[in-house]
Every structure is written in structure tokens, then in C-alpha cells.
C-alpha positions as CSV (number, residue, x, y, z in Angstrom):
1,X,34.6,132.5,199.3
2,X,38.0,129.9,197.9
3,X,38.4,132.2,195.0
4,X,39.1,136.1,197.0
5,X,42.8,134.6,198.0
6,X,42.8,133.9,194.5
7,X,42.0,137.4,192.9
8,X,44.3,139.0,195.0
9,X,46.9,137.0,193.7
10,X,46.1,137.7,190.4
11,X,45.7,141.3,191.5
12,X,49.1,141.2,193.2
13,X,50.6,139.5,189.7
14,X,48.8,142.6,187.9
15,X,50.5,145.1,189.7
16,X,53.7,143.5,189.3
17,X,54.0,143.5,186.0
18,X,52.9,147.3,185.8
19,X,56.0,148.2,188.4
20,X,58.4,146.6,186.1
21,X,56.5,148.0,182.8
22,X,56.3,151.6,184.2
23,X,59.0,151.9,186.9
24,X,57.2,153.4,190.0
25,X,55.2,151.6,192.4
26,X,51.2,150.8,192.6
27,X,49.6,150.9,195.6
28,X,47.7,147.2,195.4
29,X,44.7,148.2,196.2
30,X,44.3,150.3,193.2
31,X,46.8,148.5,190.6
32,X,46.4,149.9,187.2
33,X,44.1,152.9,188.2
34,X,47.1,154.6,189.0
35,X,49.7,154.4,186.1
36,X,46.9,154.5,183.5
37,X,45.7,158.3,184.3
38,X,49.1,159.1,184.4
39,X,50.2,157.8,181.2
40,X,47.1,159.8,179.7
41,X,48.1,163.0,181.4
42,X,51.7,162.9,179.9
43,X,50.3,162.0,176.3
44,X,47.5,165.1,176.4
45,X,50.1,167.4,178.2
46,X,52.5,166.7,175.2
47,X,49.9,166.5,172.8
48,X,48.4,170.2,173.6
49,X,52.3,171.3,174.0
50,X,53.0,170.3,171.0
51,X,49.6,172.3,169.1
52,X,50.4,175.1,171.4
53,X,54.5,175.4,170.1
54,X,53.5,174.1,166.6
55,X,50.9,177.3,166.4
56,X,53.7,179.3,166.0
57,X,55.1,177.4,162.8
58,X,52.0,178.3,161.0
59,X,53.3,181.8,160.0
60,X,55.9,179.9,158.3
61,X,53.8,178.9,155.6
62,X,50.9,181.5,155.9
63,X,53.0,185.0,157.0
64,X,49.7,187.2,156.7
65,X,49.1,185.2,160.3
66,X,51.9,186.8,161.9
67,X,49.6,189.7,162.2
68,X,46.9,188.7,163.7
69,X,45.6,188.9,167.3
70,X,46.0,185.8,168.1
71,X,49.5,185.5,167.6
72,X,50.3,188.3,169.5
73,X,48.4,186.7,172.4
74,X,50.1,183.6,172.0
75,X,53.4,185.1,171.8
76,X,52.3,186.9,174.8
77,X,51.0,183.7,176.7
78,X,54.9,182.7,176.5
79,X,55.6,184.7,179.4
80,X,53.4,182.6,181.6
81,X,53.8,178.8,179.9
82,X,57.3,179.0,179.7
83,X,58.3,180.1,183.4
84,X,55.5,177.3,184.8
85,X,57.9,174.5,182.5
86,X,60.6,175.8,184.3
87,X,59.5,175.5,187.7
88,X,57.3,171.7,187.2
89,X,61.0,170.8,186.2
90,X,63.0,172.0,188.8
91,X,60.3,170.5,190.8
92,X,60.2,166.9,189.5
93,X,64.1,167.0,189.3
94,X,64.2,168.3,192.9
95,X,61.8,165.2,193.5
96,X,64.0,163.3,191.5
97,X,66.9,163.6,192.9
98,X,65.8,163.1,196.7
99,X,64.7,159.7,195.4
100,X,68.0,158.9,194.1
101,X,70.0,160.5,196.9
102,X,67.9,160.6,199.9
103,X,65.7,157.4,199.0
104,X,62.9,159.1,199.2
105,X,60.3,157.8,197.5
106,X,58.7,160.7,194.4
107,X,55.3,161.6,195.3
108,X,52.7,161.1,193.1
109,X,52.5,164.9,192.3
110,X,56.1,165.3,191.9
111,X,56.2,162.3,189.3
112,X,53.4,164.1,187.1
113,X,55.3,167.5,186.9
114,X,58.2,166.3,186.0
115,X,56.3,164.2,183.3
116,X,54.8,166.6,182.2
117,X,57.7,169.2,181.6
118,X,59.6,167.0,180.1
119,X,56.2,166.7,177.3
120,X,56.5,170.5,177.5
121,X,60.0,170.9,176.7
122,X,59.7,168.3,174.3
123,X,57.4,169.6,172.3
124,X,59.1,172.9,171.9
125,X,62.5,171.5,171.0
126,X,60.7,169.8,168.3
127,X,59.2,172.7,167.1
128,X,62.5,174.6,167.5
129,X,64.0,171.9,165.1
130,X,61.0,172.3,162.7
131,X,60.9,176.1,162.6
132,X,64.9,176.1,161.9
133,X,64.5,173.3,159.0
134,X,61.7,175.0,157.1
135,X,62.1,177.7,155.0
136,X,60.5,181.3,155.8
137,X,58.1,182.2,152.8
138,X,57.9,185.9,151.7
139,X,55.8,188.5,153.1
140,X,52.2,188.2,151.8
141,X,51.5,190.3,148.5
142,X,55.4,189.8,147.6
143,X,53.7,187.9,144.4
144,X,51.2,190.8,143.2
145,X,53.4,192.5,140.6
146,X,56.3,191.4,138.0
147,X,59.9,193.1,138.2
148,X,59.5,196.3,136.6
149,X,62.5,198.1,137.0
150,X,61.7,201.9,136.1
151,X,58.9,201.9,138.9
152,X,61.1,199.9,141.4
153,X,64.1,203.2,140.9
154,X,61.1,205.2,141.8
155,X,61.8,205.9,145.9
156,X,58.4,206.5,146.6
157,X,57.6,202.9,145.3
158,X,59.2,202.2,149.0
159,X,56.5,204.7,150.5
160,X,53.6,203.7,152.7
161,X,50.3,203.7,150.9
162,X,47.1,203.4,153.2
163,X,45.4,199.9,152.9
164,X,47.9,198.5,150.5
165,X,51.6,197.1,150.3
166,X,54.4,199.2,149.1
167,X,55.1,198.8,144.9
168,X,58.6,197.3,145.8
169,X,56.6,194.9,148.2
170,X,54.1,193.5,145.1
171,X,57.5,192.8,142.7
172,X,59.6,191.1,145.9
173,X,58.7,187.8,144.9
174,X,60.1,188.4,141.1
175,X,63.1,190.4,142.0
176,X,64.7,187.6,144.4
177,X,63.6,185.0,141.4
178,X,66.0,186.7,139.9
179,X,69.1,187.6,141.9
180,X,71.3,184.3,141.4
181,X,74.2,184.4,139.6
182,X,74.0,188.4,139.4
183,X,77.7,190.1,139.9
184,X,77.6,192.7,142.7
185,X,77.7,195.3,139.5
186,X,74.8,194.1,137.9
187,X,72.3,193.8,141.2
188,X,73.1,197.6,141.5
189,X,72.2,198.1,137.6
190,X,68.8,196.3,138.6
191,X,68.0,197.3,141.8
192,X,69.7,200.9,141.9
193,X,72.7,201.8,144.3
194,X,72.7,200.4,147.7
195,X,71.6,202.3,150.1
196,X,74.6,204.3,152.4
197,X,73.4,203.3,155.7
198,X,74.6,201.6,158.8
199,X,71.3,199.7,159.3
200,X,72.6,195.5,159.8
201,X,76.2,196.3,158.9
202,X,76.9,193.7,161.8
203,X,75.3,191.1,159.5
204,X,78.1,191.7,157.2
205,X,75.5,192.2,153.9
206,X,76.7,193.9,151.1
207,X,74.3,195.3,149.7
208,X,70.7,196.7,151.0
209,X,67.6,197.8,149.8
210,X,64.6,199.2,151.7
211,X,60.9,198.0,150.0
212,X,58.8,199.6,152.1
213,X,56.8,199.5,155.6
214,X,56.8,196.5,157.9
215,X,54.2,193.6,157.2
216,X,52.2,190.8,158.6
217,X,52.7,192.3,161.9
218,X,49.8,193.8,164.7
219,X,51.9,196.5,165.1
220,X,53.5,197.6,161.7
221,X,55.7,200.1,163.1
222,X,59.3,199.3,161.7
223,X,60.5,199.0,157.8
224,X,61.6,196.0,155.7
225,X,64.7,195.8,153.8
226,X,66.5,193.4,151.2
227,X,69.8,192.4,152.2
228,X,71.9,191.1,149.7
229,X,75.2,189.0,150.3
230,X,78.1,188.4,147.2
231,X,80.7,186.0,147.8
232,X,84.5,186.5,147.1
233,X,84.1,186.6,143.6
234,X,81.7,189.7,144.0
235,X,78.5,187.1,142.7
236,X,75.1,187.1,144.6
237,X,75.6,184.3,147.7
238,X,71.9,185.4,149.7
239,X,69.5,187.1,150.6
240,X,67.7,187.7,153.1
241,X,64.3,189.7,154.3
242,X,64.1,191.7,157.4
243,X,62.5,194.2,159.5
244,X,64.9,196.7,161.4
């Protein structure tokens, strides 16, 4: 019967320490059962943000899985995810700032959305940062064929061919191998005039190429094109693969 005064001191001792580790108050009756839940929550809500954002990096590396299913259904899944971060944040900073303004204490709920949008917005930024730092790989089959300049003249080596890539699409990997240090004059020599139309004038290219039907999409329904971009001096600067 001596020690129970004891306990609860060292309960009360417990709990303590956990306010000043953790910054929000325990209830003493069930000291650490309450911040250590939380703390889990916060680490599995960032940790399945940041496999859910980091999903979308993978085409990066593999482009072929742009165009499956699943990515359309995750792209599509945005429209819900992202609107719910939005609102758990205007909600824990609502609850936030009635704490520092009104001194009213954060509820328990309050303190987990906000915790938990702040994982979720988080984890995107840092995939935002990722997806901007690495490079964008070529469309898949761009490595199936060497340049071969007589059949890439050919127009109909832009044309859609059922099951297959276009024959500009197979040599894409080659030809932009070999577009640095190439004056404006002899790109066109290689890759044939550019193409008179007003398709991404605004991006300021110089030059432009189409290779053939859209790729690693669900829904291949627009065309790719080579942009080309020469500096002052009228030598190659960039390049640049797009869909219109």
C-alpha cells in the first residue's frame, strides 16, 4: 500500500518529461499512451504520402509506366487526396491558431490533422524537388534502331503503325546522341527542314520535328515532336521531347 503514492510520482515524473519532449499535454492517467500512437500516425501518414507521391517518379526512370492503368488511377486519385490535405490543414491551422490567440487548448483530433498534412505536404514537396532534379528518360523503344538518315526523310517514317512505334521513334535515342555542337544548318541537313508550323512557337524553339504518335500514355491520342533550340551563334543549345 506505501509504494501507490510512489508510482504516481513516478507516473507524474513520466508525463512530465513527455510534455516537455513532445509539447502538448498528457492526460496523467494515461501518460505515454497518448503521444506514442500519435507519433506512429504521423510517421505512417508521411511514410504512405511519401510511396503514394514517389509513385509518380517511377515514370521517370521507366516511361512505358506512364501508360498504364494504374497511373491513370493514381493521377486520378489526386483529385480526392489533394483537396482532403487541404482541408486537415486549414483545420489544424484553424486549431492552431485558437490555441495561440484564443488559448484554447488543440483537441486531440485537431492536433492529428494538422500532423498529418503537414506529413502529406511534405512528402509531395519532396517529391516535387526529386521529380524536377532528375532527368526525364526517352520514350520507351527510342533505343530500337540507329540514325539512318534516308528512312528518317521518309514522312511516313512519322506515320502510326498498328502495335509498333513510329521509325523516327526507334532512331530517337541515336539522333539526340548526336545533335551537340551541330550549327542550325547542319541539324536541317540531318534531320530535313523544320517543319512550318505554329505548334510551341511560345517555347521560342527553333527548330521542330514531328516522330510520330504519342507514347507511354492510356490514351495515345496526341503526337510527339523534337524541339530543337540553337543559341546566338546559331549552334544546337537543347532539346527537348513533347507531346502537343
Amino acid at each position: 500500500m506505501k509504494s501507490a503514492p510512489h508510482t504516481a510520482v513516478n507516473r507524474d515524473a513520466q508525463n512530465s518529461r513527455l510534455r516537455q519532449l513532445f509539447g502538448c499535454p498528457l492526460p496523467s492517467t494515461l501518460g505515454s499512451k497518448m503521444i506514442l500512437p500519435t507519433s506512429r500516425t504521423v510517421w505512417f501518414a508521411f511514410a504512405s504520402f511519401t510511396l503514394y507521391f514517389g509513385a509518380f517518379l517511377v515514370q521517370k526512370v521507366v516511361p512505358s509506366f506512364g501508360g498504364t492503368a494504374f497511373v491513370f488511377l493514381l493521377t486520378l486519385s489526386l483529385l480526392i487526396v489533394v483537396p482532403i490535405l487541404v482541408l486537415l490543414a486549414v483545420w489544424g491551422t484553424v486549431a492552431l491558431a485558437r490555441e495561440r490567440l484564443r488559448k484554447q487548448p488543440m483537441s486531440a483530433r485537431s492536433r492529428a490533422a494538422g500532423r498529418i498534412a503537414f506529413a502529406g505536404i511534405a512528402a509531395c514537396a519532396i517529391s516535387l524537388v526529386l521529380g524536377s532534379l532528375l532527368p526525364n528518360s526517352l520514350p520507351s523503344g527510342s533505343y530500337y534502331r540507329t540514325f539512318d538518315r534516308g528512312a528518317s526523310l521518309d514522312p511516313a517514317s512519322a506515320s502510326y503503325v498498328k502495335g509498333d512505334i513510329a521509325p523516327r521513334q526507334k532512331m530517337l535515342a541515336d539522333v539526340v546522341g548526336q545533335l551537340p555542337g551541330k550549327s542550325r544548318y547542319a541539324l536541317e541537313v540531318m534531320l530535313g527542314p523544320s517543319l512550318d508550323t505554329s505548334y510551341f512557337k511560345d517555347s521560342g524553339r527553333d527548330l521542330i520535328y514531328i516522330t510520330g504518335p504519342q507514347r507511354d500514355s492510356l490514351f495515345a491520342i496526341d503526337s510527339e515532336w523534337l524541339l530543337i533550340w540553337v543559341d546566338d551563334k546559331g549552334i544546337y543549345e537543347r532539346h527537348a521531347i513533347v507531346t502537343d
